[in-house]
KEKE-3310 file (N, C-alpha, C; in steps of 0.2 Angstrom, whole numbers, plus 5000, padded with zeros to 4 digits):
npx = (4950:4955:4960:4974:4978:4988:4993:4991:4981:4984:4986:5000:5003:4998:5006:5019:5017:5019:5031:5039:5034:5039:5052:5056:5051:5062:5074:5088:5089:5090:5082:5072:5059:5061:5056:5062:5063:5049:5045:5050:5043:5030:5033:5035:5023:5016:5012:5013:5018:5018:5028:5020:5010:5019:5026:5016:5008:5020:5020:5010:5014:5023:5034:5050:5050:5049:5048:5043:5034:5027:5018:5014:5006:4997:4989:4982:4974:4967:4960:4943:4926:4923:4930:4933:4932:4947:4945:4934:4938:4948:4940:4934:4946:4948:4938:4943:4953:4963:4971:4981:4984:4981:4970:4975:4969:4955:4951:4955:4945:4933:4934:4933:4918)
npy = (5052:5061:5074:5082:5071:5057:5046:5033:5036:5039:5054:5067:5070:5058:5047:5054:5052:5036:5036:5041:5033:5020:5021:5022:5011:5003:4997:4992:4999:4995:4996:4986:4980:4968:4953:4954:4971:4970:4966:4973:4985:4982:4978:4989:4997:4988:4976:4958:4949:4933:4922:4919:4925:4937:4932:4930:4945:4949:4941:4946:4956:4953:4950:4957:4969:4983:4999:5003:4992:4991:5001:4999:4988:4994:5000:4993:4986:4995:4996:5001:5002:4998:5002:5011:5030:5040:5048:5043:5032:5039:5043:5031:5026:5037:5035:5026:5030:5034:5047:5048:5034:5018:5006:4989:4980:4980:4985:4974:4966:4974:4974:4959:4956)
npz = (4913:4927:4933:4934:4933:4927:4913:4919:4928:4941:4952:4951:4963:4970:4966:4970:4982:4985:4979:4989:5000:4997:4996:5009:5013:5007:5014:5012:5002:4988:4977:4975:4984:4997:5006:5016:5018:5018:5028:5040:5035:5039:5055:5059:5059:5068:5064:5062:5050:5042:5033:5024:5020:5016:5006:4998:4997:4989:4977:4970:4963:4953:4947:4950:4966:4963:4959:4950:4945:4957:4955:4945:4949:4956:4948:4940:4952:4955:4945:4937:4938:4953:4962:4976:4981:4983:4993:5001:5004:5016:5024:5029:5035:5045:5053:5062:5068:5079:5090:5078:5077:5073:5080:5078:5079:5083:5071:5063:5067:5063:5049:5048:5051)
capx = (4955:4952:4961:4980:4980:4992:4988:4988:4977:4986:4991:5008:5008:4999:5015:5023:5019:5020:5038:5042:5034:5043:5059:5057:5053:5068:5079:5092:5092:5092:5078:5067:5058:5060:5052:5064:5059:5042:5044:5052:5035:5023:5034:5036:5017:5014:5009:5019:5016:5019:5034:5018:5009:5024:5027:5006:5011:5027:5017:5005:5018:5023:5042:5053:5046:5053:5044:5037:5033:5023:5015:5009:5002:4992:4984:4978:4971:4963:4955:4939:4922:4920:4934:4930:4935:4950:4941:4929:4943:4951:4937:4935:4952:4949:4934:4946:4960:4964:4976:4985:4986:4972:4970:4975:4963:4949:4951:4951:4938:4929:4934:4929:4911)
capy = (5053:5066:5082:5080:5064:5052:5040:5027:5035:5042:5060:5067:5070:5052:5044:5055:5048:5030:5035:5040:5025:5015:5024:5020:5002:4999:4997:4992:5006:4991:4998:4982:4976:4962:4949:4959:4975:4972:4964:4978:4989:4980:4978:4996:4997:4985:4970:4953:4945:4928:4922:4915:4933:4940:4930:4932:4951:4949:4936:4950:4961:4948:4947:4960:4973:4986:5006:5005:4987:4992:5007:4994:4984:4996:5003:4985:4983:5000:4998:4998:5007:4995:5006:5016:5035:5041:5052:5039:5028:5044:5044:5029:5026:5041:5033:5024:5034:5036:5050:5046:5027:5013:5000:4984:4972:4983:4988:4968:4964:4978:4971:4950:4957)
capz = (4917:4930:4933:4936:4934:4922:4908:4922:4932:4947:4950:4952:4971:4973:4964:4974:4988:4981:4977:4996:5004:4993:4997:5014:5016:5004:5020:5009:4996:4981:4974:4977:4991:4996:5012:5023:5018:5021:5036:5042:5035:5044:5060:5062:5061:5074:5061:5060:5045:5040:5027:5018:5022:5014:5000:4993:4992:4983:4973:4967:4959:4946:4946:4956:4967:4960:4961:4941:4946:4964:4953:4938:4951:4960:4942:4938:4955:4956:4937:4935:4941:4957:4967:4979:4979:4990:5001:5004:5010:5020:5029:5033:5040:5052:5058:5066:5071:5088:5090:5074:5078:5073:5085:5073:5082:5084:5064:5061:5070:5059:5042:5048:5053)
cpx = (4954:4957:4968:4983:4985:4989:4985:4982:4977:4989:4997:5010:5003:5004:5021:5027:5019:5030:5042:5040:5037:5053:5060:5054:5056:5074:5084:5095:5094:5088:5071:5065:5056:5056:5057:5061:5053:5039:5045:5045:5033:5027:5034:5027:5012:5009:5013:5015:5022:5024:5028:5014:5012:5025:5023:5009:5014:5024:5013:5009:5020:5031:5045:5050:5050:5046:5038:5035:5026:5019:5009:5005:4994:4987:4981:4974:4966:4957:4950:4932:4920:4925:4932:4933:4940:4948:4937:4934:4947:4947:4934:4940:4951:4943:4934:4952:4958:4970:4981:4988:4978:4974:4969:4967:4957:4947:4949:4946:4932:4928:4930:4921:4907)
cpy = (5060:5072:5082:5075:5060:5049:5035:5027:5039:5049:5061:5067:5063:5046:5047:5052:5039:5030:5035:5034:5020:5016:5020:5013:5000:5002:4996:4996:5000:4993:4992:4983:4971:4959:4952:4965:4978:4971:4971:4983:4988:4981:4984:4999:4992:4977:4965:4949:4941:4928:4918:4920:4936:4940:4932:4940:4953:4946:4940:4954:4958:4951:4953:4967:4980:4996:5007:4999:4987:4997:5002:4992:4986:5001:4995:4984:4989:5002:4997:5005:5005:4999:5012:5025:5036:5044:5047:5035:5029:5042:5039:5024:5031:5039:5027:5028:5037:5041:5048:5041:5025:5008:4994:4981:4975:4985:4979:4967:4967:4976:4964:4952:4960)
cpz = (4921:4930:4936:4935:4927:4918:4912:4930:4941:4946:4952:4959:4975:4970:4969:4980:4988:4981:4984:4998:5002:4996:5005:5017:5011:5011:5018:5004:4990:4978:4971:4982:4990:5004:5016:5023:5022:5029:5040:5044:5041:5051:5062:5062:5066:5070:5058:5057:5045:5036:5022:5016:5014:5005:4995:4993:4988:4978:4968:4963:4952:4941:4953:4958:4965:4961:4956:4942:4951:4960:4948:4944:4954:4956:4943:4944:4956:4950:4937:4938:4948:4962:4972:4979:4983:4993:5003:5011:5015:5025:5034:5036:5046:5055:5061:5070:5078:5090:5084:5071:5075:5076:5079:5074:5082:5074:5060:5061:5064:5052:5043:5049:5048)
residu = (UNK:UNK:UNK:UNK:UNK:UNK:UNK:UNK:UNK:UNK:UNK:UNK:UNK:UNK:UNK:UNK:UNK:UNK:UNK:UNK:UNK:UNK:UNK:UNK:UNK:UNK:UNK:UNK:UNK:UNK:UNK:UNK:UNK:UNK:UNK:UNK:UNK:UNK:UNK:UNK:UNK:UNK:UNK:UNK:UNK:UNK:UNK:UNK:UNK:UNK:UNK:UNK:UNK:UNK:UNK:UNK:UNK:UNK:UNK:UNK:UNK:UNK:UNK:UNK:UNK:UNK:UNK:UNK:UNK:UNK:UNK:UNK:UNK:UNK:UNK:UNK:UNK:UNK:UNK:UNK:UNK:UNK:UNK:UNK:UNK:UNK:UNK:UNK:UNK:UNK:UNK:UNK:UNK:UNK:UNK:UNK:UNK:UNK:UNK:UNK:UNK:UNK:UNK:UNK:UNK:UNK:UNK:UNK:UNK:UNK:UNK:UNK:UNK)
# end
């Protein structure tokens, strides 16, 4: 376990920010999210998923989206030694960033290739 970090692996100010993000696509304040929620997410980042999209993320959490729910999910999905580091992945999100924005389509393209 590294230096900060919890039994499950994350430190406290990336739970932190786990716990904002979470705060803020529950647009209802029920302490789920649900296929509105997310919809919401994505559209405000300029990404319109599918109800079937939608579902498959919800479908990965394995009952209600709930904050200790979205948190389990994303240890089990990060477990292992194949993960990459975070700064690795910092950086290669900014070697797309365009003033603060990434251009979806140009970022797709990037991943299909």
């Amino acid at each position: 376990m590294g230096k900060g970090q919890n039994e499950g692996g994350f430190s406290e100010d990336q739970l932190q920010m786990y716990k904002d993000c979470f705060k803020l696509m529950d647009i209802n304040k029920d302490g789920q999210l649900d296929k509105n929620d997310l919809r919401g997410a994505f559209d405000n980042v300029g990404v319109l998923m599918s109800e079937g999209e939608l579902d498959g993320l919800l479908g990965e959490i394995g009952g209600a989206c709930t904050y200790d729910n979205m948190v389990k999910m994303f240890q089990e999905k990060m477990a292992g030694d194949g993960n990459d580091s975070d700064d690795l992945i910092v950086q290669a999100f900014k070697a797309y960033d365009q003033e603060g924005k990434i251009d979806s389509k140009m970022f797709t393209h990037a991943l299909m290739t």
